[in-house]
C-alpha positions as CSV (number, residue, x, y, z in Angstrom):
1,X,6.1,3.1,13.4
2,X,7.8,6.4,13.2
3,X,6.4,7.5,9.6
4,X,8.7,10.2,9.5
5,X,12.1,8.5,10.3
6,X,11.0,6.0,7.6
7,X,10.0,8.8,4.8
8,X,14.1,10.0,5.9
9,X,15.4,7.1,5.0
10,X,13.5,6.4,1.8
11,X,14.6,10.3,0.5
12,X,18.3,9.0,1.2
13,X,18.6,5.8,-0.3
14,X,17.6,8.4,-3.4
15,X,20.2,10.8,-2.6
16,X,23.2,9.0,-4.6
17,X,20.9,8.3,-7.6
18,X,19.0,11.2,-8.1
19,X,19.0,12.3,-12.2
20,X,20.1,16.2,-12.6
21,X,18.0,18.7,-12.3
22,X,15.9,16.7,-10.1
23,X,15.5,17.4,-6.2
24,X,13.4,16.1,-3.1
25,X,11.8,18.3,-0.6
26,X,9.9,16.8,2.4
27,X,7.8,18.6,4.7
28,X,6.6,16.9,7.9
29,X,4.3,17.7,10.4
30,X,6.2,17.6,13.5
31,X,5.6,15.4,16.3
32,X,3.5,13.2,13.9
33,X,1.6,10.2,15.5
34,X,3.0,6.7,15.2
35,X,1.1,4.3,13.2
36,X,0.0,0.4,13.8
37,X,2.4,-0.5,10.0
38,X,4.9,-2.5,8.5
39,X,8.0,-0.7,8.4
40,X,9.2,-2.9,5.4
41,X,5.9,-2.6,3.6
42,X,5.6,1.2,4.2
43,X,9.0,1.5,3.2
44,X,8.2,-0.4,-0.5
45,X,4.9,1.7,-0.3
46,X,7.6,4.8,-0.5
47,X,10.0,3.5,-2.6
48,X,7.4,3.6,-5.1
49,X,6.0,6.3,-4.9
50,X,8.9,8.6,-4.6
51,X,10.6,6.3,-7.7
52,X,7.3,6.8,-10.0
53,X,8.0,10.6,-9.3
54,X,10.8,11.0,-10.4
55,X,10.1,8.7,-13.7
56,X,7.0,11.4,-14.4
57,X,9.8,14.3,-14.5
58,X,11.3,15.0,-17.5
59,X,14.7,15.3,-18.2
60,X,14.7,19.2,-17.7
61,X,14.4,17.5,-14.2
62,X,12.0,18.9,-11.4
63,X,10.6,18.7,-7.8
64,X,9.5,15.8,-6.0
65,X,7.8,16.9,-3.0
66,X,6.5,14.5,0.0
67,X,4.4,15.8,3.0
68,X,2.9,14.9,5.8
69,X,0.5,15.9,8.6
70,X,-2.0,14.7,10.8
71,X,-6.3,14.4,10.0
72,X,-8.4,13.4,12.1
73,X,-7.6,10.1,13.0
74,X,-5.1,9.4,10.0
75,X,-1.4,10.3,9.4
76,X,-1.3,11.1,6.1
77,X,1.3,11.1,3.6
78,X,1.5,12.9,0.0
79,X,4.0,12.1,-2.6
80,X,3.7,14.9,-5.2
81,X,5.8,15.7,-8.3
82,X,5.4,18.7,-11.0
83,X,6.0,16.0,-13.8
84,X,3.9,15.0,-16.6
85,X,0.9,14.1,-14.7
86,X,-1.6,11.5,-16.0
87,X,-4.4,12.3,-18.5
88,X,-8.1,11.3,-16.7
89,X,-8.4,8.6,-19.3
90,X,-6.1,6.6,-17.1
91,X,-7.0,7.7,-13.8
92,X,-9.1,4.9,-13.3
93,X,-7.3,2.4,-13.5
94,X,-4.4,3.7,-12.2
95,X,-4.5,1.0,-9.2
96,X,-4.8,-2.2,-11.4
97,X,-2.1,-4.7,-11.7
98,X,-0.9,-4.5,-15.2
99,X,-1.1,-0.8,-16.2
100,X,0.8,1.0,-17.0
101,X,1.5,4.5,-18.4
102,X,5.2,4.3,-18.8
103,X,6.8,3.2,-22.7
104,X,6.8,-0.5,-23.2
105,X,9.5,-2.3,-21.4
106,X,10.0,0.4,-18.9
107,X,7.2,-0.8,-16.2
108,X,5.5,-3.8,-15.4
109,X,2.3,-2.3,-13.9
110,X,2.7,-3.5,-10.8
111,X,4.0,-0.9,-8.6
112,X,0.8,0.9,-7.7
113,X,-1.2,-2.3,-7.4
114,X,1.1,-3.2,-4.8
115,X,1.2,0.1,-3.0
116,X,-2.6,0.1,-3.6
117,X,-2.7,-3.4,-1.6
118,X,-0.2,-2.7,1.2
119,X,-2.1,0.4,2.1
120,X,-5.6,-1.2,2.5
121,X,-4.0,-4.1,4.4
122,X,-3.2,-1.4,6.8
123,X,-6.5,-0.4,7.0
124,X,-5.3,2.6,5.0
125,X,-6.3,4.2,1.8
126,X,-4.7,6.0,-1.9
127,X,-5.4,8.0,-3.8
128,X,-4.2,10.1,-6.7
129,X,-4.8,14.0,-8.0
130,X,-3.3,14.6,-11.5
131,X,-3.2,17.2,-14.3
132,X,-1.2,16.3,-17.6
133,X,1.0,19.1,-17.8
134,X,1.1,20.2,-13.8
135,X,2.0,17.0,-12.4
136,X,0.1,14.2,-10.0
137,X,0.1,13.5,-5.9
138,X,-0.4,10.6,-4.2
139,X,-2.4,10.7,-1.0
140,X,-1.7,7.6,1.1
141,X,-3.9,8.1,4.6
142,X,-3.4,5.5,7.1
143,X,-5.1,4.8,10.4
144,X,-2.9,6.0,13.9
145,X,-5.0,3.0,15.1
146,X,-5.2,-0.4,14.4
147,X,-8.5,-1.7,13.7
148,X,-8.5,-4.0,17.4
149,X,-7.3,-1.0,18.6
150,X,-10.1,1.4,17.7
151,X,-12.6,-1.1,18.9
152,X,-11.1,-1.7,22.0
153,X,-11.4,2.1,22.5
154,X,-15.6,2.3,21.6
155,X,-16.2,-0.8,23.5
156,X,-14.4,0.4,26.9
């Protein structure tokens, strides 16, 4: 799957919706490799990313920012927002089902667990980098090769 026609259409389903003040930016590494991935799992892997973003802006608004290039072996995929950011008390746990860091009643908890378990299932991994005050990226790496595919490569 074409990562970068997908990340596209994620920043324009935004587009219509976006609060004030608040503006996307993508920078993509051209030519980036296609990866072994669910295009409707990548796409919710996105969705929420780029939708917790621009809930950790305030409403003097700000930049969500998503990148991409190419390491190693991995295409990977940052999410980053000048928001809030999360204090290290709660960067922990971040991943678990459940919690939360938005206001009661305005998130279930769930959002990064399931981006959390999409990503390994792809043999992929995320992660987070966060100051209160600076704002928070998400680092989502996933493999150019599928697992068969890399051991079909060392075996031959």
């Amino acid at each position: 799957m074409q990562m970068t026609d997908l990340i596209r259409d994620v920043v324009a389903s935004f587009a219509p919706r976006l609060p004030s003040g608040v503006t996307i930016e993508t920078q993509f590494e051209p030519a980036l490799p296609v990866v072994p991935a669910s295009p409707s799992e990548m796409q919710q892997v996105l969705l929420n990313l780029v939708n917790n973003a621009i809930d950790a802006l305030d409403e003097k608004g700000g930049v969500v920012t998503i990148r991409t290039r190419t390491e190693a072996d991995q295409v990977v995929i940052e999410v980053a927002d000048n928001g809030q950011g999360i204090p290290a008390s709660q960067l922990t746990r971040i991943f678990e089902p459940f919690f939360t860091t938005k206001p009661v009643g305005e998130g279930t908890g769930l959002g990064l667990s399931i981006c959390y378990g999409l990503v390994r299932k792809h043999g992929g991994d995320i992660t987070v980098e966060s100051e209160p005050g600076v704002g928070s990226t998400f680092r989502v790496r996933l493999p150019i090769r599928s697992a068969e595919e890399s051991r079909n490569k060392t075996a031959s």
